[in-house]
C-alpha positions in Angstrom: -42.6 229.2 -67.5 -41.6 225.9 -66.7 -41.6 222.8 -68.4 -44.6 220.0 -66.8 -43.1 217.1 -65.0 -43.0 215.3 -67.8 -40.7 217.2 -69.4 -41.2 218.7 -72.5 -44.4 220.3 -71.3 -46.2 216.7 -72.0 -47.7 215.2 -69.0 -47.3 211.5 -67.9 -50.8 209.8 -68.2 -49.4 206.3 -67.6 -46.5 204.6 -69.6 -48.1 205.4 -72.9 -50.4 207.4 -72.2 -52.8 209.5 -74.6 -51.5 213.0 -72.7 -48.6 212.7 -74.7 -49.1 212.6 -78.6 -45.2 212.0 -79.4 -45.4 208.9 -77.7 -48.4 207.8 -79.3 -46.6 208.0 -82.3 -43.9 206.3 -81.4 -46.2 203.5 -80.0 -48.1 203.5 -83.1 -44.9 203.0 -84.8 -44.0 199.8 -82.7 -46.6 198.1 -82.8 -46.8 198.6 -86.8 -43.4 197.0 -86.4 -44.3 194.5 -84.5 -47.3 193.5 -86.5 -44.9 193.3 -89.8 -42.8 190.9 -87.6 -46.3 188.9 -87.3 -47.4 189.1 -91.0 -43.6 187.7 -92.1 -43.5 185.0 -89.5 -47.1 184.0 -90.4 -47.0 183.7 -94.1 -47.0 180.0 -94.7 -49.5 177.9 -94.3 -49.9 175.6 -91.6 -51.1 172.8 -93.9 -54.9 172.9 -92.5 -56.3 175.5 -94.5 -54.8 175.4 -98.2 -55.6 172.6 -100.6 -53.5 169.4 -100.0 -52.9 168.4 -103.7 -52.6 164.5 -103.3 -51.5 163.5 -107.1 -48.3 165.8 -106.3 -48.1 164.8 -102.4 -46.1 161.3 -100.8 -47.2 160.6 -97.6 -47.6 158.0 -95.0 -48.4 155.4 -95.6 -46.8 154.8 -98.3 -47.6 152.2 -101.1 -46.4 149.8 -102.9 -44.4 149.0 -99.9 -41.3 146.2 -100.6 -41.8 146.8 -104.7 -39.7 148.3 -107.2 -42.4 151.1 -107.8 -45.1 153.2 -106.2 -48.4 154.9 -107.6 -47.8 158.6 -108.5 -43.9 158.2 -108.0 -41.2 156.5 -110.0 -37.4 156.1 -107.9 -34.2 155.0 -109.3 -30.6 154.3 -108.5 -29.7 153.6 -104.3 -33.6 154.6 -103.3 -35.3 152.0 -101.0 -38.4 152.5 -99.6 -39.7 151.0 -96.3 -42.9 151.8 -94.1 -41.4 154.9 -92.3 -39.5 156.5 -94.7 -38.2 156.8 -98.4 -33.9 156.2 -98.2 -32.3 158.0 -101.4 -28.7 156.9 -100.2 -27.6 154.6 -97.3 -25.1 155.8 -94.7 -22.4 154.3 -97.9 -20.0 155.7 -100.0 -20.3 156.7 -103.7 -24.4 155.8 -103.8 -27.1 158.1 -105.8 -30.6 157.9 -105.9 -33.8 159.8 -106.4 -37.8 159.6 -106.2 -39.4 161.6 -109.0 -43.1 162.9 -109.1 -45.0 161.2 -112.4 -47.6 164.1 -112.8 -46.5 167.3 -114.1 -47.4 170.3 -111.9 -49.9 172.7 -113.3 -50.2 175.3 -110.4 -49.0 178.8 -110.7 -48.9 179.2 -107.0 -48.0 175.9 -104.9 -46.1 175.9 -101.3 -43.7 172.3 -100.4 -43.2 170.9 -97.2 -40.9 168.1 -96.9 -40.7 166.4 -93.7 -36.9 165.5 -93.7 -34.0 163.5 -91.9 -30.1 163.6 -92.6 -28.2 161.2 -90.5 -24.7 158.9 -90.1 -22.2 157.6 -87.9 -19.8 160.5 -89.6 -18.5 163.0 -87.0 -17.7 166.7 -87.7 -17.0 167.4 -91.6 -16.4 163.2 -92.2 -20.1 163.0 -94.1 -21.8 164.3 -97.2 -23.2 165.0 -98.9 -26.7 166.4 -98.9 -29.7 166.2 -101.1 -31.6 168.3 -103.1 -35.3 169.2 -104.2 -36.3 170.0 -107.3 -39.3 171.6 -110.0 -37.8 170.6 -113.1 -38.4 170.0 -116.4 -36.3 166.8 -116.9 -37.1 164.0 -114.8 -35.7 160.7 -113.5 -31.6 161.8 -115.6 -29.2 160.9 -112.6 -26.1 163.0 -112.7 -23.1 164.9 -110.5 -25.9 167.4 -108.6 -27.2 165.4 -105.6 -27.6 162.6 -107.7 -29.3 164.4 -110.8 -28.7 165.8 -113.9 -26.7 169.4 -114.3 -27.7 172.3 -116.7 -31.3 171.4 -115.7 -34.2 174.0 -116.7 -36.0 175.2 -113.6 -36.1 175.6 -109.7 -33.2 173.3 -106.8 -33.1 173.9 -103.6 -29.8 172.7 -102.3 -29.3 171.6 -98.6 -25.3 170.9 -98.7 -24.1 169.0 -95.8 -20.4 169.0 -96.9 -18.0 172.3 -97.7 -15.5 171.4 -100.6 -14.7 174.7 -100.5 -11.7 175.0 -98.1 -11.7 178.8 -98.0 -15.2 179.3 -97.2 -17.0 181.5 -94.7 -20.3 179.7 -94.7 -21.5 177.6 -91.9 -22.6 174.1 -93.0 -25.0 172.3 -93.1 -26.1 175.4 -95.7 -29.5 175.5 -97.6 -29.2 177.5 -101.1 -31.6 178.1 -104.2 -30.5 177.8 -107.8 -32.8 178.9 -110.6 -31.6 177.5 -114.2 -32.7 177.6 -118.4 -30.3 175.0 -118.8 -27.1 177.3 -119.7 -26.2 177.2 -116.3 -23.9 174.4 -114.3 -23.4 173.6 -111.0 -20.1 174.5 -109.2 -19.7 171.7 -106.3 -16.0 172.8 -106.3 -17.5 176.2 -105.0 -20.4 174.8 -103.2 -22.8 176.4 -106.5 -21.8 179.7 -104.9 -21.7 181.1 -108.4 -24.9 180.4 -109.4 -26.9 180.7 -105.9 -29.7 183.1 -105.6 -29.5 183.2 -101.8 -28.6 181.0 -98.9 -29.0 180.4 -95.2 -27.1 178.3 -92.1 -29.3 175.6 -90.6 -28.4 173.2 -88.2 -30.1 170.0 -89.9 -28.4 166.9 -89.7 -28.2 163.8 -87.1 -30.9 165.9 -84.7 -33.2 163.5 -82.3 -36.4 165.7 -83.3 -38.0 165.9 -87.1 -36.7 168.5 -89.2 -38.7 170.4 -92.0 -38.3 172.6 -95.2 -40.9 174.5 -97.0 -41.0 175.9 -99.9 -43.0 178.6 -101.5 -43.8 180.2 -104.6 -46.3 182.7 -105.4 -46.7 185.7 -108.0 -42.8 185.3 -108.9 -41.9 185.2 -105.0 -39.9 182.3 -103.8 -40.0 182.2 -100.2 -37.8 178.9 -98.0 -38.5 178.4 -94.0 -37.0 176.1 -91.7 -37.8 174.2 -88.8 -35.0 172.1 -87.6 -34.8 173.3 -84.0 -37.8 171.4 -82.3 -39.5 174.5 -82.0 -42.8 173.6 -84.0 -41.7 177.3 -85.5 -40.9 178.5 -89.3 -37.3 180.7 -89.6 -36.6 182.8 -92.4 -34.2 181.5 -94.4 -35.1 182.7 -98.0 -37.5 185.3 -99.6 -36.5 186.4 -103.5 -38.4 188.5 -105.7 -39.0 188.5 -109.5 -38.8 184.7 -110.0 -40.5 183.1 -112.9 -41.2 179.4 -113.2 -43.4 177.2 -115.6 -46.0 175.0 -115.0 -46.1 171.7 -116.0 -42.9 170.2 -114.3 -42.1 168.1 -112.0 -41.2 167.7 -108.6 -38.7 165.4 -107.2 -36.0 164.8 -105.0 -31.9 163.1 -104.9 -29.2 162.6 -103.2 -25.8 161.5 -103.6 -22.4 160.4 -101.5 -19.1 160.5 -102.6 -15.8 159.5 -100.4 -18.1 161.1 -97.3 -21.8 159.7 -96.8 -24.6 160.0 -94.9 -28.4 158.5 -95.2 -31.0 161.1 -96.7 -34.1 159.9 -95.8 -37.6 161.6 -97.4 -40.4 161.1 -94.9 -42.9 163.2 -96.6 -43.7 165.9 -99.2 -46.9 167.7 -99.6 -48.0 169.9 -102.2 -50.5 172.6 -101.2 -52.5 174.8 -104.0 -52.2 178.2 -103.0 -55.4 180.5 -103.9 -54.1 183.4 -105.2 -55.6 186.0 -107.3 -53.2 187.7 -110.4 -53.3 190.6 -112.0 -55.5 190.8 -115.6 -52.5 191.0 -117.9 -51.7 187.7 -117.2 -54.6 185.9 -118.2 -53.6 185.6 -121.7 -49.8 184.5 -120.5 -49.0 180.4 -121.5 -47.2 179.7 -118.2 -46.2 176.4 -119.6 -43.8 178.2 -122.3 -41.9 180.9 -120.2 -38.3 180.4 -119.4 -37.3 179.8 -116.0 -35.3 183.2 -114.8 -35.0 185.3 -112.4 -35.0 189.3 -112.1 -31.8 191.1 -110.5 -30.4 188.4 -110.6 -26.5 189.0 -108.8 -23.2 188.8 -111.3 -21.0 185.9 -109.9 -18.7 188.5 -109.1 -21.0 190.1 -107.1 -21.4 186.2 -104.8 -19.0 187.4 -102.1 -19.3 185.2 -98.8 -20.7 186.4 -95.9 -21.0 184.3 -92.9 -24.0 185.1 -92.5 -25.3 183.4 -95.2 -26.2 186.4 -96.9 -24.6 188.3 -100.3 -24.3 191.9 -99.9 -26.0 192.9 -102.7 -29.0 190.8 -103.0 -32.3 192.5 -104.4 -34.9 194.1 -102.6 -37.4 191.9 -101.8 -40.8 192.8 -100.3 -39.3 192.3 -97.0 -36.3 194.7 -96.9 -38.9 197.2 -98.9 -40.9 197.1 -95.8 -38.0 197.5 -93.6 -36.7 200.8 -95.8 -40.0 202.2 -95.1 -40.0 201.3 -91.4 -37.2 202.8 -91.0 -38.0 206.1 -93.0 -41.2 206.4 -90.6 -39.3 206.2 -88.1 -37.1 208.9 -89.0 -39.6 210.8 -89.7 -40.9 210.6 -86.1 -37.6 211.3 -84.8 -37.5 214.4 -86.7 -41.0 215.6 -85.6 -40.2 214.5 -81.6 -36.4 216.6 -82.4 -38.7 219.8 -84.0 -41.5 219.9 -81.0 -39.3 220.4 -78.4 -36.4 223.0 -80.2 -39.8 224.7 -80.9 -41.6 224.4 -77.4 -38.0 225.6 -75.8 -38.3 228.2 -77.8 -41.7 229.4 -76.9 -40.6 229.0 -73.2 -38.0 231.3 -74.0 -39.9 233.9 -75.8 -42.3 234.3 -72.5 -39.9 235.2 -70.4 -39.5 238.7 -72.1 -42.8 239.6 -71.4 
């Protein structure tokens, strides 16, 4: 007997039609996929529905305009502020500075958005050199990192405008998260390649439109987005599993120039309370006494560049979990659609002996 027009012996009842029950599947698993896509894209807030924590926040307008200090916030070295923007360095060679957070940070779960601008009259690779954020114990302790202190004890995000590293593959600018209990020290002559969790590419400096990080951690995941492309849109650029930070430090921000320079202006950073429930065993944990660290963390040896951004053995994190099982569903459907058919030929085939 012959197969339905359909082939297969499943008949067409419109492009995905309920006739056939192998498609279904297959739409089913599409639009599970594209519902994951949703979930990940959608994971940070939008500011509007969390809790703006204003004792941890700098915003517009600023005060204490055209003094040497400002409520909540305490800056040192090259910073100047003005009505539109906090300036860690000027567009000058061999200037630091940094603006430091006076209340230490109490929330297990918090997410930063900082409301950025990097900017100079230096063309191609002729600038430098970044700035960095930071959740750290020590406060206000200038030094060779961005204008702050080395073999520091928690949490820097690193957005490196300059490669000293002539033999690299990256693409720079190049953000990058470092996690430290003090025993560890930057590498600038490596770009901190050593001692980076992860890393992404992001086109960030001397654009015409504002330019935004964020930064999230919750239940020991550390999560980084972008939106530098004028897209009013969050990008993936970091998600890392089995981080642990303490409570009670601080938050901050510095940058520094060298031969090359650049300004790194601050516009604004706010701190949003994330309300998140955790599991009963850690009730009894003293958050303010654990060790920064992170699980899995990569050997150095193991920090081979990609140009992607991307190590080749990272951990899994939640995301690629999801994507394993995605694709094992999906293989799993393939394998059902492959068996159907072998056994509906052979069916076919049986009936014409009789």
């Amino acid at each position: 007997m012959a197969a339905g027009p359909g082939g297969g012996g499943c008949a067409r009842r419109g492009r995905w039609g309920r006739g056939c029950p192998v498609r279904g599947l297959l739409y089913g698993a599409l639009l599970l996929l594209a519902s994951g896509l949703r979930r990940g894209a959608a994971e940070l807030t939008d500011g509007n529905n969390e809790h703006l924590k204003r004792e941890h926040s700098l915003i517009k307008p600023y005060q204490g305009v055209g003094s040497s200090s400002m409520p909540l916030w305490d800056f040192q070295g090259s910073t100047m502020l003005t009505s539109q923007y906090v300036r860690l360095t000027p567009d000058e060679r061999s200037r630091e500075g940094s603006i430091w957070n006076r209340v230490p940070c109490f929330l297990k779960d918090w997410e930063l958005h900082v409301h950025f601008k990097i900017h100079g009259a230096g063309k191609k690779n002729l600038h430098g050199d970044g700035f960095a954020l930071w959740y750290t114990r020590e406060r206000l302790m200038p030094g060779p990192v961005f204008g702050s202190k080395d073999n520091f004890h928690g949490l820097a995000i690193f957005l490196d405008t300059y490669p000293n590293d002539e033999a690299t593959e990256r693409v720079f600018p190049y953000i990058s998260a470092m996690v430290n209990n003090g025993s560890l020290a930057y590498d600038h002559s490596k770009d901190g390649r050593w001692t980076e969790l992860a890393g992404c590419t992001a086109d960030l400096r001397n654009r015409n439109h504002d330019t935004f990080l964020a930064v999230r951690y919750s239940r020991g995941r550390l999560t980084m987005m972008t939106d530098v492309e004028d897209k009013n849109e969050w990008k993936n650029c970091i998600d890392i599993a089995g981080v642990r930070l303490p409570t009670g430090y601080f938050f901050g921000a510095s940058a520094g120039t060298g031969d090359l320079s650049d300004n790194h202006d601050i516009i604004s950073m706010k701190l949003f309370q994330l309300m998140v429930e955790h599991p009963p065993e850690e009730e009894n944990i003293d958050w303010t006494k654990i060790e920064p660290s992170v699980n899995l963390l990569k050997s150095p040896k193991d920090n081979l560049d990609d140009p992607t951004g991307n190590f080749r053995s990272g951990p899994l994190t939640g995301w690629k979990v999801f994507l394993l099982l995605l694709c094992a569903l999906l293989g799993i459907i393939v394998c059902a659609v492959v068996g159907a058919v072998v056994f509906q030929r052979r069916q076919e085939r049986n009936k014409r002996f009789y």
